[in-house]
C-alpha positions as CSV (number, residue, x, y, z in Angstrom):
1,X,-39.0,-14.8,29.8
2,X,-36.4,-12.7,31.0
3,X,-36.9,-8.7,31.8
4,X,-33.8,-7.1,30.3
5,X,-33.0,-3.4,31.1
6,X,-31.5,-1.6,27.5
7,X,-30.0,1.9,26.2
8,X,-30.9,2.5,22.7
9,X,-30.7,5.1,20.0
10,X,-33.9,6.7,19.0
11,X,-34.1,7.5,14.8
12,X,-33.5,11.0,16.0
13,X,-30.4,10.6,17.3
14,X,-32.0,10.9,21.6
15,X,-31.0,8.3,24.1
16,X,-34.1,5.7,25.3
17,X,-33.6,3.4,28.3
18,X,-36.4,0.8,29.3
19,X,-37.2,-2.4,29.8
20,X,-37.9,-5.5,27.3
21,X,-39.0,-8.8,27.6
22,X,-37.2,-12.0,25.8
23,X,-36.0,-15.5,25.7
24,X,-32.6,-14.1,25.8
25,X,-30.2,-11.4,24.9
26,X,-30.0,-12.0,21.1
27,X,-34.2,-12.0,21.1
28,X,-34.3,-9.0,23.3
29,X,-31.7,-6.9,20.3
30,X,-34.3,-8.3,17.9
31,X,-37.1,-7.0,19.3
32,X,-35.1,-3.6,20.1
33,X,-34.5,-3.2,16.2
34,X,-37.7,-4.1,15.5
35,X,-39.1,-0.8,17.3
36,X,-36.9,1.1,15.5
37,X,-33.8,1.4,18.1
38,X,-30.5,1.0,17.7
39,X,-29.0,-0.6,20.9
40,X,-26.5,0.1,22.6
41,X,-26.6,-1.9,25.6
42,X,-29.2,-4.7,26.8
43,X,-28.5,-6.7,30.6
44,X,-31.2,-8.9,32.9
45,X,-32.3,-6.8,35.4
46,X,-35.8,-5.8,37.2
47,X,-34.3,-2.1,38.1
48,X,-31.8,0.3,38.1
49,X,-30.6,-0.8,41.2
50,X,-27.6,-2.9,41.5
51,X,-27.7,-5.6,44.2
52,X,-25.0,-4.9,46.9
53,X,-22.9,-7.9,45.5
54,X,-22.3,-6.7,42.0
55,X,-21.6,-3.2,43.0
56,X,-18.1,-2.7,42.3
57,X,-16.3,-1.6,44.7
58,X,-14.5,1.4,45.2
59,X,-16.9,3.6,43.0
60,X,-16.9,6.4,44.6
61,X,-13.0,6.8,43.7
62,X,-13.1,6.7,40.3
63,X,-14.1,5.0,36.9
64,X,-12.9,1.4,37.1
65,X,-11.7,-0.4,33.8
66,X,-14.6,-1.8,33.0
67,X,-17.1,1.2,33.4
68,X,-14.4,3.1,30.6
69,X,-14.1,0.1,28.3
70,X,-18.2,0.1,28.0
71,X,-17.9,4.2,27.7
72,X,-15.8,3.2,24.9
73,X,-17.9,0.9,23.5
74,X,-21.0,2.8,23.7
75,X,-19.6,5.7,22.1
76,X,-18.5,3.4,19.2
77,X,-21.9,2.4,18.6
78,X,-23.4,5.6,18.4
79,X,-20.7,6.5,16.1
80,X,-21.6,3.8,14.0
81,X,-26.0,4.9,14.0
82,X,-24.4,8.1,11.9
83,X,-24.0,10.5,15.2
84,X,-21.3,13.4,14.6
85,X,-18.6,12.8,17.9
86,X,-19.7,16.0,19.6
87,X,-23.2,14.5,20.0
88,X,-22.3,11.1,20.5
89,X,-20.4,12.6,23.6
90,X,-22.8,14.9,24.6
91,X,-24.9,11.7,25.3
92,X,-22.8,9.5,27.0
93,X,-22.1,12.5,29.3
94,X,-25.8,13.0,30.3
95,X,-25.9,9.4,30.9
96,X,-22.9,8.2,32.6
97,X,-23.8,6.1,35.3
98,X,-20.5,6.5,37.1
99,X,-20.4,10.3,38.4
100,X,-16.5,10.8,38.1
101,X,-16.7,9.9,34.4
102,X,-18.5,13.1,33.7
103,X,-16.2,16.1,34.2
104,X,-14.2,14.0,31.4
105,X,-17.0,13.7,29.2
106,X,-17.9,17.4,29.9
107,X,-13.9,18.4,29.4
108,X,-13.5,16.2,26.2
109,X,-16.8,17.3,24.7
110,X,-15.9,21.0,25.2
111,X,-12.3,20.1,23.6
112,X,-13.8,18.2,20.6
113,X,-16.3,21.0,19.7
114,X,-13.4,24.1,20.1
115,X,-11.6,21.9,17.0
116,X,-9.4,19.6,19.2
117,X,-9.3,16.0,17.6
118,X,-10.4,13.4,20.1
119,X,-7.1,11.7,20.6
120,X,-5.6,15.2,21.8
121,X,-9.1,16.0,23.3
122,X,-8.5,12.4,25.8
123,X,-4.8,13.2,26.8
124,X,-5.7,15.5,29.8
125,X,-6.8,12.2,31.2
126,X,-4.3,9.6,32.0
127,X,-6.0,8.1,34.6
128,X,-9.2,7.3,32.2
129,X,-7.6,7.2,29.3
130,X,-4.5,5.0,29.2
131,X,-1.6,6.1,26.2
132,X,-2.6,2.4,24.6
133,X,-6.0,4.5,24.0
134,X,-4.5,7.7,22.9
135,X,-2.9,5.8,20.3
136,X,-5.3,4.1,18.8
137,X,-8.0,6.4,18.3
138,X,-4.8,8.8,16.9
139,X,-4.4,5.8,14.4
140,X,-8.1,5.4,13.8
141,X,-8.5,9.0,13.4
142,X,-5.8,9.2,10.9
143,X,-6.8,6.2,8.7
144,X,-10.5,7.6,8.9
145,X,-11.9,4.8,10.8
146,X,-12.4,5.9,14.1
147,X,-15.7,3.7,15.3
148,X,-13.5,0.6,14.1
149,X,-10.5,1.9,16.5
150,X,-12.8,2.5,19.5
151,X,-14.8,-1.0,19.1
152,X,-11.1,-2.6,19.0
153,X,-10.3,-0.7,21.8
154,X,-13.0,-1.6,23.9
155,X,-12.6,-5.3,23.3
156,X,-9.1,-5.3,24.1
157,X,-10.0,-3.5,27.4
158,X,-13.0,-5.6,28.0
159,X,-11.0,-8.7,27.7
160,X,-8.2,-7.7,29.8
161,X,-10.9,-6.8,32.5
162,X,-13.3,-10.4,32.4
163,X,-9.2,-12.1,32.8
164,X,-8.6,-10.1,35.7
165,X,-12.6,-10.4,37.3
166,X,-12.2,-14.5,36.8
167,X,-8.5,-14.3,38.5
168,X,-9.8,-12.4,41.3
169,X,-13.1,-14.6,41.4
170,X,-11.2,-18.0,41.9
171,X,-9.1,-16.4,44.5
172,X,-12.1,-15.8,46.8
173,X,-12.6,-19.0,48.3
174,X,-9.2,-19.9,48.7
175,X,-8.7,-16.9,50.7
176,X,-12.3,-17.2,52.3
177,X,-10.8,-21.1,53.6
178,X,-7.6,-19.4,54.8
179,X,-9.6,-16.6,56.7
180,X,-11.5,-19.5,58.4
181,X,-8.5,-22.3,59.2
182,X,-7.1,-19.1,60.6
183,X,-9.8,-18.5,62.4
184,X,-10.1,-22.2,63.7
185,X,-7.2,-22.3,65.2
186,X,-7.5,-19.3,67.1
187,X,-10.8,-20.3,68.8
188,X,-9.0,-23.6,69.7
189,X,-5.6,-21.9,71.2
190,X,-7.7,-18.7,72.7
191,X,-10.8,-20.2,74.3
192,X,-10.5,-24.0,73.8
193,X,-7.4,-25.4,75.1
194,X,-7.3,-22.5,78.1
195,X,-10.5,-24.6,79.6
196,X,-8.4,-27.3,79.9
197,X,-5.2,-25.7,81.5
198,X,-6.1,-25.3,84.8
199,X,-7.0,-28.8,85.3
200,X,-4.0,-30.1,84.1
201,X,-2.1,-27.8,86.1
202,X,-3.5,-29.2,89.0
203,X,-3.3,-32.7,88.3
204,X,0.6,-32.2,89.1
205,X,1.4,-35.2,86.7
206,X,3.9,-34.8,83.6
207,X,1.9,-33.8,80.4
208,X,2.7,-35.6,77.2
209,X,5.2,-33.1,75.6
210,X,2.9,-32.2,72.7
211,X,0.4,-31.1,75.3
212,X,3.0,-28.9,76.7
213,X,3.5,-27.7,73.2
214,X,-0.3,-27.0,72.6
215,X,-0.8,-25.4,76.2
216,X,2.4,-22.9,76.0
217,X,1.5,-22.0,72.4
218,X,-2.3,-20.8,73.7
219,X,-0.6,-18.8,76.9
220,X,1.8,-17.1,74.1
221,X,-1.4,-16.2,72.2
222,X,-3.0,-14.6,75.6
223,X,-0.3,-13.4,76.7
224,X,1.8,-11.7,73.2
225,X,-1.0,-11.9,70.8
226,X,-1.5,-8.2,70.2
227,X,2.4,-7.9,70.3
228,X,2.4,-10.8,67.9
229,X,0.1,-9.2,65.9
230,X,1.5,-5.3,66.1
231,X,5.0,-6.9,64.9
232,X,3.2,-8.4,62.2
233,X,1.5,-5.2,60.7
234,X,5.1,-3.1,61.5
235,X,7.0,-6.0,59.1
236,X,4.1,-6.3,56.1
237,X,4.5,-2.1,56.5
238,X,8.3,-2.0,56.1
239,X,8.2,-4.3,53.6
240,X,5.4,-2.4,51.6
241,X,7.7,0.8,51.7
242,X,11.0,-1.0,50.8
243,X,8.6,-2.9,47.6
244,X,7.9,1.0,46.6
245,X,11.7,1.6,46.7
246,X,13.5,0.8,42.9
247,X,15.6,-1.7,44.7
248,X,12.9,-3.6,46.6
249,X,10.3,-3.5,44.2
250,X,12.8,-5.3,41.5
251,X,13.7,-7.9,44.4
252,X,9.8,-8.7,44.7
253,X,9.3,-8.6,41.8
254,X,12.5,-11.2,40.3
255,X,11.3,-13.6,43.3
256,X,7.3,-13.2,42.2
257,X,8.8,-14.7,38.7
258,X,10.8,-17.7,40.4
259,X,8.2,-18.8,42.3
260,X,7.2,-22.4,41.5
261,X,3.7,-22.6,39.4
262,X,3.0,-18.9,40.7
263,X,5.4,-17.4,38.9
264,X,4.9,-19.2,35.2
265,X,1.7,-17.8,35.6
266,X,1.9,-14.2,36.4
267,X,4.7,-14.5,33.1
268,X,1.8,-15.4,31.0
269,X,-0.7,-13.0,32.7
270,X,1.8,-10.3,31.9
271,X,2.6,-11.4,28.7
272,X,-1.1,-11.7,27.4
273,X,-1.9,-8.1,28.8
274,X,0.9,-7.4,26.6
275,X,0.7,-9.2,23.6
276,X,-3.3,-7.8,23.3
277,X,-2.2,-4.2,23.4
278,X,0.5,-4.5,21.4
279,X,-1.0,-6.4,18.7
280,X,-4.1,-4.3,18.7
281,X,-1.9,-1.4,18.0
282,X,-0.2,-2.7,14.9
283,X,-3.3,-3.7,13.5
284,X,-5.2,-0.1,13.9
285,X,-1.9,1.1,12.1
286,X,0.6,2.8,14.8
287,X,4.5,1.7,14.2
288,X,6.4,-0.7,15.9
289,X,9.0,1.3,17.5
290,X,5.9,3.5,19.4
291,X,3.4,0.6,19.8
292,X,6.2,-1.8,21.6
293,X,7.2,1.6,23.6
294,X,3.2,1.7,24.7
295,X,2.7,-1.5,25.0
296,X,6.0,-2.0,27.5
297,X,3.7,0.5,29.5
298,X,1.2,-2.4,30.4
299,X,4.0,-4.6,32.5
300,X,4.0,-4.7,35.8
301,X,6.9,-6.7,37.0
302,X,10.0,-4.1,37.1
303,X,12.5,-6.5,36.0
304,X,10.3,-7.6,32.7
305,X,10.0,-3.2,32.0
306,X,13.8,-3.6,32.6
307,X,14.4,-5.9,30.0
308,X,12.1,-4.8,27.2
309,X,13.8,-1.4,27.3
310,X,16.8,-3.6,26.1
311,X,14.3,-5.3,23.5
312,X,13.0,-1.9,22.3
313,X,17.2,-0.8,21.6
314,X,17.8,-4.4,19.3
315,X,14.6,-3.2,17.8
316,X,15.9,0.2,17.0
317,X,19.1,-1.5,15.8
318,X,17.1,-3.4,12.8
319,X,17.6,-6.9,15.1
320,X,14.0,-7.7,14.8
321,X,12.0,-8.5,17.9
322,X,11.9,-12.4,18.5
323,X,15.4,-12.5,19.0
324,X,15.8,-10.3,21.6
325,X,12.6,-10.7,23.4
326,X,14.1,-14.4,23.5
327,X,17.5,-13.2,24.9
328,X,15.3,-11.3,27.7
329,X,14.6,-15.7,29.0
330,X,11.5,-14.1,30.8
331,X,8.7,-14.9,28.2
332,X,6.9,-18.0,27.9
333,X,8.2,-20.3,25.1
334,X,4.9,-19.9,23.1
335,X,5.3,-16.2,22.9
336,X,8.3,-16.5,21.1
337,X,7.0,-19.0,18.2
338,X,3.9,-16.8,17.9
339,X,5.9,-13.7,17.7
340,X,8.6,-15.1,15.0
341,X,6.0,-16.7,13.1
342,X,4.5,-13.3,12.8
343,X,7.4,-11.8,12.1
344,X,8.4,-14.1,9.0
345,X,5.0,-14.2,7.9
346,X,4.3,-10.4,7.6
347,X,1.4,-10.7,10.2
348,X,2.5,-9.8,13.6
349,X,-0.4,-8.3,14.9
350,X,-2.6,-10.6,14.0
351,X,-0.3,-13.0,15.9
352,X,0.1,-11.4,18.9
353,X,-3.9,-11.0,19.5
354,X,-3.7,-14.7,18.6
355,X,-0.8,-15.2,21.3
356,X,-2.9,-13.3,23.7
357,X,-6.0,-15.2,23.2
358,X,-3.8,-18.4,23.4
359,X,-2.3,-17.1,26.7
360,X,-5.7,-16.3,28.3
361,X,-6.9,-19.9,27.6
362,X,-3.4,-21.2,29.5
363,X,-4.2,-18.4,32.1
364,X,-7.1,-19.6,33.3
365,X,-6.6,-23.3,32.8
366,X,-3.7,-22.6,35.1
367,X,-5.6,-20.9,37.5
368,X,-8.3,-23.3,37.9
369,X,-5.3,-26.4,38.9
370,X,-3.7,-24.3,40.7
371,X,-6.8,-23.1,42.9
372,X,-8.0,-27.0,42.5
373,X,-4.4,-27.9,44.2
374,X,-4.6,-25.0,47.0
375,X,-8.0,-26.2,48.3
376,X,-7.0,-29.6,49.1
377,X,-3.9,-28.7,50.4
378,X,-5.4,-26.2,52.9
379,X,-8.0,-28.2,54.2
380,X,-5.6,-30.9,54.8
381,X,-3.1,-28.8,56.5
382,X,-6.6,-26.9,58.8
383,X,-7.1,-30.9,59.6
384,X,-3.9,-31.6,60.7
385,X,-3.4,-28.5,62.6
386,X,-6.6,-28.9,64.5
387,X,-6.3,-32.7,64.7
388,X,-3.2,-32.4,66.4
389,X,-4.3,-29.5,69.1
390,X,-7.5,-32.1,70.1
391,X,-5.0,-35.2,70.1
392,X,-2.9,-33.3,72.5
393,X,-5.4,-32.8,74.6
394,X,-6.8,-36.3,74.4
395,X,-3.9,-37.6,75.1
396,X,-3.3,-35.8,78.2
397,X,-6.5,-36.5,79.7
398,X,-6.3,-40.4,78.4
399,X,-2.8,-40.0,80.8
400,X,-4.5,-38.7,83.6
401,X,-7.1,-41.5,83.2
402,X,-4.6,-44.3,83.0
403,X,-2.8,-42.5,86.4
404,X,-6.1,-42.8,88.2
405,X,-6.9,-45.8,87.4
């Protein structure tokens, strides 16, 4: 049995949180509207604290993507238990677990109950609340079905989050083996190999010359390494300013796209982030011409924004928006098909949250060969490098022995 920590809604509207016992999540909902609750959220867990490695970091900033999509989420449910929105809100406010999400709660509550509608109510808010939000819950509001807008919404946002958690979770130990080869071959230029050097410098015999090699790159590492290392953090600087220039960051950002297997897959990374908000908008009613403007928002490469504002002009012009999103050459071939399928069907919404789906599943195939190809290749190139410092010096001291011999 597992001890699941829940939020629930009381029959009079309060707010519950407390533990449960059950075989599993599903069992544990049960048993939650068995009692009478209507949950809201139900996760294994022996306390309220977090352990240190699920804390997320950079809390104390602000509200990360996730922490709003599950705001959003929540605040559908209540909505759907019968709540009016101004007590729905005044909840979630008194139990936000992140501390900067509760000015906003606090502002938007006030806003709601002075008459604003919600949509206008989340604007003041950029940073929490994205236009891609604003929009929909101005659509849902409008066709008078704003729970179903805000559950939308938070799916869309919670699947754009687990893509980018499972991205950044199969970059860690590819990076971790980097960190260490790196490390390697530092203890074996830096403490190592300088064991070795006097005794070679006084055996007054000619070294093998990829001992020289070996020996003259450990003295540069003594002798330059901070320079080394000082030049290194004044280039990655000046090349993080000129990428925050126009100029530079559409330079990065055309040779990001070029790059062999890298650069196919931040194309349908971008695409699906894309495809998912635009498709979700068109579904929860909001025009083409705005939701393609919104949706262009959600980009990140500078010379794909570049070329849908030329997609978002054919549109205007009655050309459609296959046709010029295939002009654009930066898509992945499958958007297209989905895309004009959709369009010649009448159901290009649902095609583009089909596309994204589609382009999720490619994503992280992708990921996982390409991670399964780095591995190899950087232990193989960590054994080479440290196979050839060690048969340097083997082979100078196997001259040395043949000399005395």
């Amino acid at each position: 049995m597992t001890r699941f920590r829940y939020r629930a809604v009381a029959q009079g509207g309060e707010l519950t949180t407390g533990f449960v016992e059950a075989a599993g999540r599903p069992e544990a909902l049960e048993r939650l509207r068995r009692m009478g609750l209507l949950p809201v959220e139900a996760e294994p867990g022996e306390g309220n604290a977090v352990p240190w490695y699920r804390r997320e970091i950079g809390r104390r900033s602000g509200p990360n993507a996730q922490g709003v999509a599950t705001l959003v989420e929540e605040l559908a449910v209540l909505l759907d238990a019968g709540l009016p929105l101004d007590r729905a809100l005044a909840i979630l406010e008194a139990e936000a677990e992140h501390k900067a999400l509760r000015p906003v709660l606090e502002d938007v509550l006030e806003r709601v109950r002075s008459g604003t509608p919600l949509a206008e109510a989340m604007r003041p808010h950029p940073k929490v609340f994205g236009p891609m939000a604003i929009a929909l819950v101005e659509a849902g509001q409008a066709a008078g079905n704003l729970r179903e807008a805000l559950a939308r919404l938070a799916e869309m946002m919670l699947r754009a989050e687990q893509l980018r958690e499972q991205i950044r979770s199969a970059l860690i130990y590819p990076v971790l083996l980097v960190l260490a080869a790196g490390g390697s071959v530092l203890i074996l230029l830096g403490i190592v190999v300088p064991q070795f050097e006097s005794f070679f410098e006084g055996s007054r015999v000619s070294l093998p010359l990829a001992t020289v090699i070996v020996m003259g790159a450990s003295r540069g590492l003594r002798d330059h390494g901070m320079i080394a290392v000082l030049a290194l953090g004044l280039g990655g600087f000046a090349l993080h300013r000129a990428a925050s220039t126009p100029t530079g960051r559409r330079m990065r950002d055309r040779v990001l796209l070029r790059l062999p297997l890298l650069g196919s897959l931040l194309a349908r990374v971008e695409t699906a982030r894309f495809a998912r908000t635009l498709g979700t908008l068109l579904e929860s009613g909001v025009a083409l011409t705005a939701a393609l403007t919104i949706a262009t928002r959600t980009f990140q490469n500078q010379v794909i924004v570049e070329a849908m504002a030329e997609v978002g002009e054919a549109l205007k012009q009655g050309r459609g928006l296959s046709r010029p999103l295939e002009a654009t050459g930066l898509l992945p071939p499958i958007a297209i098909t989905f895309v004009r399928t959709g369009e010649e069907a009448g159901r290009l919404g649902e095609m583009l949250v089909r596309l994204a789906e589609a382009l999720d599943r490619e994503v992280r195939k992708s990921t996982q060969r390409l991670m399964a190809l780095l591995v190899p290749i950087i232990t193989i190139v960590l054994g080479v490098v440290v196979a050839l410092i060690v048969g340097a010096i083997l082979s100078a001291m196997l001259s040395l022995n043949e000399l005395a011999a």
